[in-house]
C-alpha positions in Angstrom: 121.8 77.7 88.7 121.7 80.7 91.2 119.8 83.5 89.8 119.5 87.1 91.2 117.0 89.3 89.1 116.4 93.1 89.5 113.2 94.7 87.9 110.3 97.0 89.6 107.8 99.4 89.5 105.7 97.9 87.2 104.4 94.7 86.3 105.8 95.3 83.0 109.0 94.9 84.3 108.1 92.7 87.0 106.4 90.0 85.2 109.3 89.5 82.6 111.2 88.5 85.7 109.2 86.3 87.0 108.4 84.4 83.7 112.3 83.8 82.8 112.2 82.3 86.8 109.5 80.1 86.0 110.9 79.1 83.0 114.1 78.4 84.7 112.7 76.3 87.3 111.1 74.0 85.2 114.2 73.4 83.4 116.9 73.3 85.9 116.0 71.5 89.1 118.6 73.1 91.1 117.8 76.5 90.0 117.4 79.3 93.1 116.5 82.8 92.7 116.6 86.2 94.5 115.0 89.5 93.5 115.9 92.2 94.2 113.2 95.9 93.7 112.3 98.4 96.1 109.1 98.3 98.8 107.1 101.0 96.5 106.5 99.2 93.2 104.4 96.2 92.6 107.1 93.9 93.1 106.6 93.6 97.0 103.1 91.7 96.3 104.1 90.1 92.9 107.4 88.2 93.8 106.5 86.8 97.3 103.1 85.7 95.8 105.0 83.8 93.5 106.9 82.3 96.0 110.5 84.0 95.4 112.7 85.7 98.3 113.1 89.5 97.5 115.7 92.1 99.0 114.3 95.4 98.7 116.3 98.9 98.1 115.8 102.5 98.0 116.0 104.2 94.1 113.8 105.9 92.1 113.8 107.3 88.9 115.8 110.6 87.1 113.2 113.2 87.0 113.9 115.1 84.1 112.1 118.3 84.7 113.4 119.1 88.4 117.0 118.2 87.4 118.1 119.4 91.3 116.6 116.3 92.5 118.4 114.2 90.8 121.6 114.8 93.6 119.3 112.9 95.7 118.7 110.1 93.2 122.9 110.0 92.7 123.2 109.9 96.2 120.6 106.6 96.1 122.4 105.4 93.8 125.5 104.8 95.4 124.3 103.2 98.3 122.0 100.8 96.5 124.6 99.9 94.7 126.9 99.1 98.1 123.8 96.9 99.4 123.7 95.6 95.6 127.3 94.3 96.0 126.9 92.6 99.6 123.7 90.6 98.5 125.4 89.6 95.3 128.4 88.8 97.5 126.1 87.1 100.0 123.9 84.9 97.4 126.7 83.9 95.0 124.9 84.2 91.7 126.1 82.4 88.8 124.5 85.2 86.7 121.8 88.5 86.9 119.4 89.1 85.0 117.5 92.5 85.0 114.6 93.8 83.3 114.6 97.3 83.4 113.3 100.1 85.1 115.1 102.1 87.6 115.9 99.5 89.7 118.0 97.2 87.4 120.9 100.3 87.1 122.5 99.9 90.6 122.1 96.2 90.3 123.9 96.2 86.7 126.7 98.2 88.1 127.3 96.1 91.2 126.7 93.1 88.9 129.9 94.7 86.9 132.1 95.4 90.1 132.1 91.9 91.3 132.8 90.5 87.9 129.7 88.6 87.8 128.1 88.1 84.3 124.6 90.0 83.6 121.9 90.8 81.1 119.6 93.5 80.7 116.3 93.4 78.9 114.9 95.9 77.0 110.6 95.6 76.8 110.3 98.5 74.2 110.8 99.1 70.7 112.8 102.6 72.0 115.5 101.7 75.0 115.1 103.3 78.1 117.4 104.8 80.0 118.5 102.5 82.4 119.6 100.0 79.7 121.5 102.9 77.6 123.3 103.5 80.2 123.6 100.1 81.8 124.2 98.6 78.2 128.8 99.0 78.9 127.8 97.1 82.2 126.5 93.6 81.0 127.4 90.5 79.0 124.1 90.6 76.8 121.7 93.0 76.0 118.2 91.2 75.4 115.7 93.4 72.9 111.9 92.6 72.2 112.1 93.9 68.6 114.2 93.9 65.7 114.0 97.7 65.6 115.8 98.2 68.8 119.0 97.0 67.9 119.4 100.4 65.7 119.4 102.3 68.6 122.0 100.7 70.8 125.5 101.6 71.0 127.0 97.9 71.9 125.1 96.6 68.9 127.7 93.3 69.1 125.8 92.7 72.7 122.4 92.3 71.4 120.1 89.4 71.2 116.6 89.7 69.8 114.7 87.6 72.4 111.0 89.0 72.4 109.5 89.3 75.5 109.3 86.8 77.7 105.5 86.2 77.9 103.5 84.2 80.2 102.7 80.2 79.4 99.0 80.2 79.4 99.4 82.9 76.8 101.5 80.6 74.6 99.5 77.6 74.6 95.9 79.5 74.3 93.7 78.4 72.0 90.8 80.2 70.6 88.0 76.9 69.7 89.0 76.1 73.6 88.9 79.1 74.7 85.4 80.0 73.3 84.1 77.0 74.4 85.2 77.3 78.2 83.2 81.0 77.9 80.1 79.7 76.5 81.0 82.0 73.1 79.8 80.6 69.4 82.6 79.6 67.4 80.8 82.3 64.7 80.1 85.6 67.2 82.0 88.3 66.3 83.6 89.3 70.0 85.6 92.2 70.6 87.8 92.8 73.9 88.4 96.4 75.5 90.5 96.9 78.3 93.1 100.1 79.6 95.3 97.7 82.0 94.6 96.6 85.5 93.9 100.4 86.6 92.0 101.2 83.8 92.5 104.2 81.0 90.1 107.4 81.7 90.0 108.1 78.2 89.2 104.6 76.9 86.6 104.1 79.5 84.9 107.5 78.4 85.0 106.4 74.9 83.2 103.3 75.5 81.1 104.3 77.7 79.5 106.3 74.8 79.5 104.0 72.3 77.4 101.2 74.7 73.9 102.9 73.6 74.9 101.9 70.3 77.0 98.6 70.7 73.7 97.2 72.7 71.1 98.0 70.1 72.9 97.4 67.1 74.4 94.1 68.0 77.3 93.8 65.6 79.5 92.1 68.4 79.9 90.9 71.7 81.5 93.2 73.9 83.6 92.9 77.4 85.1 95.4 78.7 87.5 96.0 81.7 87.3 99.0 83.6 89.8 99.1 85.7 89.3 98.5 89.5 89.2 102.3 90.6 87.4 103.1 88.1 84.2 100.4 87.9 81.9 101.6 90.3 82.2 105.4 88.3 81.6 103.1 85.0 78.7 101.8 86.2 77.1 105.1 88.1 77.9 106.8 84.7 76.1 103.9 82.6 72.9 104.1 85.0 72.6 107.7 84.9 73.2 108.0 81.2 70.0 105.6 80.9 71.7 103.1 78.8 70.3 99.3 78.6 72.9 97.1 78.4 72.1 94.4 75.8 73.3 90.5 76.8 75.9 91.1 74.1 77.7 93.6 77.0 79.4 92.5 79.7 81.4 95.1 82.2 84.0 93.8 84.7 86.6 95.4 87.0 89.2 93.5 86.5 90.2 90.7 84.1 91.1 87.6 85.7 91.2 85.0 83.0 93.1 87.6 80.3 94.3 84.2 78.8 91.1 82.8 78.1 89.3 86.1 76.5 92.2 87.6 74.8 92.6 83.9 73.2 88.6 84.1 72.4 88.7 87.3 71.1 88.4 88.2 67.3 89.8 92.1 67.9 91.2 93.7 70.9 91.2 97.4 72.2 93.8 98.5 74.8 96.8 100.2 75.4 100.1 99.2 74.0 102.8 98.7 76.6 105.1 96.1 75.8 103.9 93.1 77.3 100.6 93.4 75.9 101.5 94.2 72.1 104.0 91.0 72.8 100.8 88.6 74.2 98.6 89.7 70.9 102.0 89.1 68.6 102.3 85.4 69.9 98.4 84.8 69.9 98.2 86.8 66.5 94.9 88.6 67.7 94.3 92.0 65.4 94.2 95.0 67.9 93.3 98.8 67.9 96.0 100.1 69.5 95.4 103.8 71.9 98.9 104.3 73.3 99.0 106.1 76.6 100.5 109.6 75.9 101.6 109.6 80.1 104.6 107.8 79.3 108.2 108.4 78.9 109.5 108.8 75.7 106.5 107.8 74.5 107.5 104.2 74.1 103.8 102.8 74.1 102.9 105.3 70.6 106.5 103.5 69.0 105.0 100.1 70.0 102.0 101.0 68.5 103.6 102.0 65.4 106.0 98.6 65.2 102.6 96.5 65.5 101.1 98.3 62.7 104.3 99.3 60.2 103.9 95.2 60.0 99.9 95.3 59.8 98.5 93.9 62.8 96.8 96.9 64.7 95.1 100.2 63.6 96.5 103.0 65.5 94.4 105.5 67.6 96.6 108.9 69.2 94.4 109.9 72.6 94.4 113.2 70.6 92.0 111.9 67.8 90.0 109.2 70.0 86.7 110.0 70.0 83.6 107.5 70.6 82.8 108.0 66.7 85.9 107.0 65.8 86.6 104.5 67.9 83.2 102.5 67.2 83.1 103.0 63.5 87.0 101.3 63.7 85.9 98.9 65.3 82.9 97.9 63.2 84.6 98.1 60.0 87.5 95.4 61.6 85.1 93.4 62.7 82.7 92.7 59.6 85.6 92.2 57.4 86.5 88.9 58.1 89.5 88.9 55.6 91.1 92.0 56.4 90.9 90.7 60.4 92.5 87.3 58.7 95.2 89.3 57.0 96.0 91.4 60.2 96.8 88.1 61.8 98.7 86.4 59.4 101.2 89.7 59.5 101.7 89.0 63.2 103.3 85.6 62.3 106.5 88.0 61.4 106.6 89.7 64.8 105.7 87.2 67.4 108.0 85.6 69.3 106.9 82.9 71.6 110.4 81.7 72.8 112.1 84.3 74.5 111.8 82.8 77.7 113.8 79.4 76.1 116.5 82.3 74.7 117.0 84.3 77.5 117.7 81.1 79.5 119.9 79.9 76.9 121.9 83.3 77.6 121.9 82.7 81.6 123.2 79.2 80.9 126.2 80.6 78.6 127.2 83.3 81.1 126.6 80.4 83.6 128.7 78.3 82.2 125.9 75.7 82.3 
């Protein structure tokens, strides 16, 4: 199967794309792939490190404030999707897959004028606007959660899928887990983290709550800064006085996210996609801070999915405050049977097959 896949700017659109391929190549021994993003999004390290050919082109984004600049992103349009159509009559797909973002609408469209099949996939609870407006384009529209369906037009076109997330994620375990980071089966261990560049305003909450986390002991803590931000975490932490407690451990970036998130017994972050899709299939109770910086606010509706079904405690930015955030987290984490019921709610939300669905899609529109 010949494969081209469009996604960028973020790894939450990037990572999608490259979990379908490596499903695909394990299960198709002639499968071949070519992705296609643009030179400014994470894509230009991600997909060549993964060992995938990538074309690049130039689009961005609507801007919905400065609506004059949008001529220019028209006029991108148009010639991305020219370039679109000669690498798509160049590699010979058999079908496209794209997962969102601005790149996947040019890509979609091209997909359409050479009468080659396509889906689109849809990270969010709330669609964004490249697969609203991409949704007339494609054979399937692939969604994340049930919820999503409601607002699509070409409701006949959608397939609840989940997100496609990552293999090591599936097949964690927590006793295994644990044991690989030297962590008793019985310690109550609590993971914080804002994404690979860190959140300001999670890193300022904990931050303030270390004092107390290191001399009242209640849990084990790790906590990932960010990369641009560590080295201000830690000036901040040594001028505030603090003693960290062996209980605390502070890292830049987290490497082995598999491995702790498995571990874990409650989890602090933000709630993009991806990441409220990872603690659905592991089941892992979260407290959920959505980034406001977002649009459409999708991360506060992914926040709210996770806990209309009662797997996450929702924190706004607005109301976060070290206080709160502390005596949240203190209250989940000596109540072992509320954590235990948070988890068992999960069970209806994960989804830990969406790679085996979406591939069943490229293999109808395949023909395969």
């Amino acid at each position: 199967m010949r494969v081209i896949f469009a996604g960028g700017g973020t790894g939450g659109h990037i990572n999608p794309a490259l979990s379908i391929a490596g499903y695909a190549a394990e299960h198709d021994a002639n499968f071949e792939a070519l992705f296609i993003g643009t030179e400014r999004g994470l894509e230009k390290k991600l997909v060549p490190r993964a060992g995938y050919k990538i074309e690049y082109i130039n689009i961005e984004g609507f801007d919905r404030k400065h609506l004059l600049k949008n001529i220019k992103v028209f006029s991108e349009l148009r010639k991305s999707e020219k370039i679109c159509r000669k690498l798509i009559r160049s590699f010979k797909p058999d079908c496209i897959v794209c997962t969102g973002g601005y790149v996947s609408g040019p890509v979609a469209l091209a997909a359409h004028k050479e009468k080659v099949p396509a889906l689109i996939h849809e990270q969010n609870v709330y669609p964004g606007l490249t697969v609203t407006a991409s949704e007339r384009y494609v054979t399937y529209v692939a969604v994340s959660f049930d919820e999503t369906v409601n607002h699509m037009k070409r409701k006949d076109k959608c397939v609840v899928t989940g997100n496609p997330v990552r293999g090591e994620i599936v097949n964690a375990d927590r006793d295994s887990a644990r044991r690989s980071l030297n962590i008793p089966a019985d310690e109550p261990f609590v993971l914080v983290f804002g994404g690979s560049l860190g959140a300001d305003r999670i890193n300022d909450a904990v931050i303030q709550m270390l004092g107390r986390i290191s001399s009242e002991k209640k849990f084990r803590l790790l906590f990932g800064t960010g990369d641009r931000n560590y080295n201000e975490v830690i000036r901040r932490v040594k001028e505030s006085g603090t003693e960290l407690g062996s209980n605390i451990e502070i890292v830049p970036y987290i490497n082995n996210m598999d491995a702790v998130m498995a571990a874990s017994d409650l989890v602090v972050c933000r709630s993009g996609a991806i990441t409220v899709s990872e603690l659905a299939v592991l089941q892992k109770p979260s407290v959920l801070i959505p980034s406001p910086n977002v649009v459409r606010n999708h991360q506060e509706q992914n926040a709210r999915e996770i806990e209309s079904k009662g797997g996450a405690v929702v924190i706004c930015e607005k109301d976060l405050t070290p206080e709160h955030l502390y005596d949240t987290v203190c209250s989940l984490v000596g109540d072992t049977d509320a954590l235990s019921r948070m988890s068992k709610s999960l069970e209806s939300v994960k989804k830990s097959d969406a790679c085996a669905k979406i591939f069943e899609l490229m293999k109808k529109m395949s023909n395969k």
